[in-house]
C-alpha positions in Angstrom: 38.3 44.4 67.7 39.3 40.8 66.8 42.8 40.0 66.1 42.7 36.8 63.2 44.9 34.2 62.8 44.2 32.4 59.5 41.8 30.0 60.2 38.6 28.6 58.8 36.3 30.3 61.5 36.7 34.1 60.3 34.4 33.2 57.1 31.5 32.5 59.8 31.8 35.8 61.1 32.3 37.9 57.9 30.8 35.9 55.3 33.1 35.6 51.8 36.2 36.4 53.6 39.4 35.6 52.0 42.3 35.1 53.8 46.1 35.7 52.3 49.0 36.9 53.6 50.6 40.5 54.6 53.9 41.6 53.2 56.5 42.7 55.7 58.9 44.9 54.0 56.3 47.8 52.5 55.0 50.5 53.9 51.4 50.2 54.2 49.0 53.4 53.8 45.8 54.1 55.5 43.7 55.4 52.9 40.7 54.6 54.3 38.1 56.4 56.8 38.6 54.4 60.1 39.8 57.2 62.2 42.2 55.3 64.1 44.0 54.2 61.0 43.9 57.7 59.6 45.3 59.1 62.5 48.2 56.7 62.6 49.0 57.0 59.2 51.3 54.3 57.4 52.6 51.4 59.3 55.0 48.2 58.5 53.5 44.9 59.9 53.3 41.4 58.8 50.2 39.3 59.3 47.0 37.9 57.5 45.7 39.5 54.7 41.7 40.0 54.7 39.6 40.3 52.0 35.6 40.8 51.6 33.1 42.0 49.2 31.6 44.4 52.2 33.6 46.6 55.2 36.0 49.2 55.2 39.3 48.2 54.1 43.1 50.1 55.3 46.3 49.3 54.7 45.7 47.2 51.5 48.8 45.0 50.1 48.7 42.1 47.4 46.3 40.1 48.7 44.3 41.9 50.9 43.8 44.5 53.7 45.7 44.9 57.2 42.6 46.0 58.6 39.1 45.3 58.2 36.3 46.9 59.8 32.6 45.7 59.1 29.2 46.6 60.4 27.8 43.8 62.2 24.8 43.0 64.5 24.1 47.0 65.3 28.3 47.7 65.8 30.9 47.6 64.5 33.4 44.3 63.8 37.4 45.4 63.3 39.8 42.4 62.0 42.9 44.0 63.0 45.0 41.4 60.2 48.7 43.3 60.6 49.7 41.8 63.8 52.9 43.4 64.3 51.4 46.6 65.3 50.9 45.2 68.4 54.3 43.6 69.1 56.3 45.5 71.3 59.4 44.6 68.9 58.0 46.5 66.4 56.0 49.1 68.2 57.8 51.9 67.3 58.1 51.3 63.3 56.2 53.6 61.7 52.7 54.7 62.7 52.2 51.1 64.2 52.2 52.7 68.1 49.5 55.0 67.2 47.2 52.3 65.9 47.6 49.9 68.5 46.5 52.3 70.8 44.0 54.0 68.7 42.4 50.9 68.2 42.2 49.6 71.7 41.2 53.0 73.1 38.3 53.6 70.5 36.0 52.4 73.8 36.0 53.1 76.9 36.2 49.8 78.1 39.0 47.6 76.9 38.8 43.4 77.8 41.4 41.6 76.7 40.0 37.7 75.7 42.1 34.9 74.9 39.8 31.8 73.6 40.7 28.8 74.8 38.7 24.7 74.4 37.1 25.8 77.7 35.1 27.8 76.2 33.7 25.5 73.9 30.5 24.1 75.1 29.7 20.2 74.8 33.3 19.8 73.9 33.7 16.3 71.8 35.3 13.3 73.9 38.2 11.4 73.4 36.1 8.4 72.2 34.0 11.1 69.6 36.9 12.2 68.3 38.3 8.8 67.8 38.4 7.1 64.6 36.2 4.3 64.9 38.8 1.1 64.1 40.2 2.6 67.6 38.1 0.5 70.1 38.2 -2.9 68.1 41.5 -2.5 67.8 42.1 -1.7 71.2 40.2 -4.8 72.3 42.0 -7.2 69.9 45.4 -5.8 71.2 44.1 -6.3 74.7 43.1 -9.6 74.2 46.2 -10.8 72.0 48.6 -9.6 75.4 46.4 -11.8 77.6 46.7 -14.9 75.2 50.6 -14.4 75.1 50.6 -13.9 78.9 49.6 -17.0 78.8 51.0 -18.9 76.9 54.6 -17.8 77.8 54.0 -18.3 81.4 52.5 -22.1 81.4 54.5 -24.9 83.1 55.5 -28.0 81.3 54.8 -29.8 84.6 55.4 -29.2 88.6 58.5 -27.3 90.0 61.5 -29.3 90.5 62.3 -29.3 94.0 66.7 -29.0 94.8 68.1 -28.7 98.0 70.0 -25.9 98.8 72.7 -24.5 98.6 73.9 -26.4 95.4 77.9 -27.1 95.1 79.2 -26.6 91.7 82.3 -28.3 91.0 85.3 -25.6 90.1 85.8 -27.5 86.9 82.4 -26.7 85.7 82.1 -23.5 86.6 85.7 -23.1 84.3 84.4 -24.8 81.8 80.7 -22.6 81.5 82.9 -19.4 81.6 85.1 -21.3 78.7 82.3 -21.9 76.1 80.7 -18.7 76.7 84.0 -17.1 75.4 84.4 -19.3 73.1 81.3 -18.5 71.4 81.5 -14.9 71.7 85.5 -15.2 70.5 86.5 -12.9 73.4 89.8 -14.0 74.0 91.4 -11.1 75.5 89.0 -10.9 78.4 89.6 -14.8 78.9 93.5 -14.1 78.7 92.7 -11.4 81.6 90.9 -14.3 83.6 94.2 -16.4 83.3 96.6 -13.7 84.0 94.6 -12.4 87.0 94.5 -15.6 88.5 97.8 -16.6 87.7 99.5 -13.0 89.4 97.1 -14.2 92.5 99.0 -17.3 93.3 102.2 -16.3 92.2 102.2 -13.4 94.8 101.0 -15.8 97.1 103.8 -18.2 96.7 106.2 -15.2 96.5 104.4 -14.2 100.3 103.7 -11.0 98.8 100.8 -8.4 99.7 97.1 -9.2 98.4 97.1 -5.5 97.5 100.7 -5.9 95.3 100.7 -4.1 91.8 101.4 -6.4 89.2 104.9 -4.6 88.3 106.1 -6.0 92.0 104.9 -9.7 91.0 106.9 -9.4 87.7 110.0 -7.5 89.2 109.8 -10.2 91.9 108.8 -13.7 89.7 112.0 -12.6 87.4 114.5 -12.1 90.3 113.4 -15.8 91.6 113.4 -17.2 87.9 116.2 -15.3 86.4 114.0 -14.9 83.6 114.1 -11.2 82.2 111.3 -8.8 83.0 110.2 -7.7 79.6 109.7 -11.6 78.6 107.6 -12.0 81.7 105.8 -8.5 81.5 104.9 -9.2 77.8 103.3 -12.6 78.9 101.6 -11.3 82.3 100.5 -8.0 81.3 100.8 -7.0 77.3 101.1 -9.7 74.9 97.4 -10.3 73.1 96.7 -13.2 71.6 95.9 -13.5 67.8 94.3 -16.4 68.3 93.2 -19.8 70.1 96.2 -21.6 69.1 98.5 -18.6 70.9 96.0 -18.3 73.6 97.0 -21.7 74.2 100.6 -20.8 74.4 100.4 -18.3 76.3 97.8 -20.5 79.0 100.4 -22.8 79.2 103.5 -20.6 79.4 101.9 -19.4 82.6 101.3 -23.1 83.9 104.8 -22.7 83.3 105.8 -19.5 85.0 103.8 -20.8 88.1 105.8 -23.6 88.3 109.1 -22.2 88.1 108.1 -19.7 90.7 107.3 -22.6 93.2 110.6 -24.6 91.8 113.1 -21.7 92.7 111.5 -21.2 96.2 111.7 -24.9 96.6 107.9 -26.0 97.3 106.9 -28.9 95.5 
């Protein structure tokens, strides 16, 4: 028995087979001579459809048979098309239990086979079942990545030797990090660079903790200034600036700050 799946091999073995598809929600009769399938009776299964000029056909639908059974090389050849019979889902619909196992206990030796590409002998390779633009192309892709390996790793003279380590003037280092916000037009995070650095030495003149919170530095700044909290929250913590010319402002209103803090506690 031979369980089909529709596919272009089944003509080899039954030639002028045509293959359709099964209908699911009618009952399927027997009416045919194949004594397992007129024992079982009617059954409801979905599946492929098989249709030939020669063979005995049961359970026919639109388009062709559930079953086919055809004499073949001295025995007998059953394409078992209605699938379902044999899903344990659907075992118990109908007469489908007592096909399946009238079927596979017609003999009295059952082997179950599964076909797999092992079985194929002189199997194609991967280069025989390539098209053939596969290995040019291959070897033109190869080559191209060589070329630009290449030509994006040459030198455009020797290695400039530099003593290290290299001191970098504070200046320049402020003004890199400047231009780099500049052109990406990130001015809040450049605010937070001023405002982080600008809590850090106010603490410090203040002889506060490294670890402070920044609500201790304002509480604190505006005791030694007189200046309110909210007016030196807002500019140390949440004012954002709507653009350069206030990020100016607010840059040098805490030059300012700094320097009242250091005025009030007398340090020049």
């Amino acid at each position: 028995m031979l369980v089909p799946q529709p596919s272009e091999v089944l003509p080899e073995l039954v030639p002028g087979l045509e293959q359709g598809t099964l209908g699911d929600d009618d009952e399927l009769t027997a009416a045919c001579s194949v004594p397992a399938a007129d024992r079982a009776g009617a059954i409801r299964s979905s599946g492929t459809a098989l249709a030939a000029d020669r063979g005995t056909a049961c359970y026919q639908g639109e388009d062709g048979a559930g079953l086919l059974r055809v004499d073949r090389d001295g025995g007998a050849l059953t394409l078992l098309g209605a699938t379902d019979v044999l899903r344990n889902d659907r075992v118990d619909e109908s007469g489908n239990a007592a096909l399946a196992l009238g079927l596979l206990g017609e003999q009295p030796r059952l082997v179950w086979y599964l076909p797999s590409v092992d079985d194929v002998e002189g199997a194609a390779t991967l280069g025989e079942l390539s098209p053939p633009w596969v290995v040019p192309f291959s070897l033109l892709a190869i080559g191209t990545g060589v070329a630009a390996a290449i030509w994006r790793g040459r030198r455009f003279g020797p290695l400039v030797v530099e003593p290290l380590p290299v001191t970098v003037r504070a200046g320049e280092t402020t003004e890199g990090r400047a231009r780099m916000y500049a052109r990406a037009d990130a001015r809040g995070h450049a605010l937070d660079q001023l405002r982080m650095g600008a809590l850090r030495r106010i603490a410090r003149v203040l002889g506060l903790d490294r670890a402070v919170g920044y609500e201790a530095v304002v509480d604190r700044a505006a005791q030694v200034t007189g200046r309110p909290v909210e007016e030196l929250r807002r500019l140390l913590v949440d004012e954002q600036p709507g653009g350069d010319a206030r990020l100016v402002e607010i840059a040098q209103a805490l030059q300012h700050l700094e320097r009242q803090v250091e005025q009030a506690l007398g340090r020049p």
